[in-house]
C-alpha positions as CSV (number, residue, x, y, z in Angstrom):
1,X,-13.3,71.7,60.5
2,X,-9.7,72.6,61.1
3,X,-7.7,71.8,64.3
4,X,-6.0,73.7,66.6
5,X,-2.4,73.2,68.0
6,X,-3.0,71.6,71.5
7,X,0.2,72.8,72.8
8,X,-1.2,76.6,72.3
9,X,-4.8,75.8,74.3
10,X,-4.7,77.5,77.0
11,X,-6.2,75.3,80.0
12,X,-9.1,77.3,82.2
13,X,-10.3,75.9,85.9
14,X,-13.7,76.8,86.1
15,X,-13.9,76.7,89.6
16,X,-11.8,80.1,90.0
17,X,-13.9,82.4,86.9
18,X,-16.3,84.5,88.1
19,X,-19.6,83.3,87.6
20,X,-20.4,85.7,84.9
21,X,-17.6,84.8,82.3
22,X,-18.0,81.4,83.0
23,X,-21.8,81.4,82.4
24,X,-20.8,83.2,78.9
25,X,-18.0,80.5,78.0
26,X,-20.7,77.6,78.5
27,X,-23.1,79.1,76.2
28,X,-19.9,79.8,73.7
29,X,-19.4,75.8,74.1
30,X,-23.4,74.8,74.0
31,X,-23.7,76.9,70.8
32,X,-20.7,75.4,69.2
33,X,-21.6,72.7,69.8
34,X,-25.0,72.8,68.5
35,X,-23.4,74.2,65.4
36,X,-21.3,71.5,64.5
37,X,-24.4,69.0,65.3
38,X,-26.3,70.5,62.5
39,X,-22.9,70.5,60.0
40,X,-23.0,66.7,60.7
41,X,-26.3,66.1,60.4
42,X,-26.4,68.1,56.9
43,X,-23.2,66.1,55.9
44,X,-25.3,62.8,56.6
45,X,-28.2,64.0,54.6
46,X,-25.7,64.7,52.1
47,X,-24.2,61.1,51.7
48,X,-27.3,59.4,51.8
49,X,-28.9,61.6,49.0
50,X,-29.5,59.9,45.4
51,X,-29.5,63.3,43.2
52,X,-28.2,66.4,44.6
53,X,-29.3,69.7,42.5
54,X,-28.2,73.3,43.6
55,X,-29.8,76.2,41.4
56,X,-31.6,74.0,39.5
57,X,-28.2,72.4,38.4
58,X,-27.9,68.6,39.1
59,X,-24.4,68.4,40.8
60,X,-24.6,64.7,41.8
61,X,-26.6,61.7,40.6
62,X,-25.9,58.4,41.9
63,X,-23.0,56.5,40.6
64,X,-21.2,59.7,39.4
65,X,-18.4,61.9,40.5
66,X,-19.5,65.4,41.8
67,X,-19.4,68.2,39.2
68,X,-19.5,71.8,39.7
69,X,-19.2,71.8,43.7
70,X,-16.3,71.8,46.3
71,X,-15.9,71.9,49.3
72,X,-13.1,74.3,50.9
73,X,-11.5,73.8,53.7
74,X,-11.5,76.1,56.5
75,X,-7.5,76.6,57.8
């Protein structure tokens, strides 16, 4: 998950959007949200497996460094 600048956000009162776009920017939010629930969920899964096998090839067992995955980060 990369991060944004915080001096670039721009800062929106809700109070003075039309009802419309602000309806739209809440389920924007919600479904963001939402999304990154399920990333951290799957990221807990993750940790607390014992063997981890993609394609039938075993790319962590416990105890052992992870081969033939990595992770890339999103800029």
């Amino acid at each position: 998950m990369g991060t944004k600048n915080k001096k670039k956000m721009k800062k929106l009162d809700l109070l003075e959007m039309p009802n419309p776009e602000r309806m739209r920017l809440m389920k924007e939010v919600r479904e963001r949200l939402r999304q990154k629930i399920m990333e951290a969920k799957i990221w807990q899964r993750l940790l607390e497996a014992e063997n981890l096998t993609i394609n039938g090839n075993t790319v962590y067992k416990e105890n052992e460094e992870l081969s033939g995955f990595y992770i890339k980060n999103r800029l």
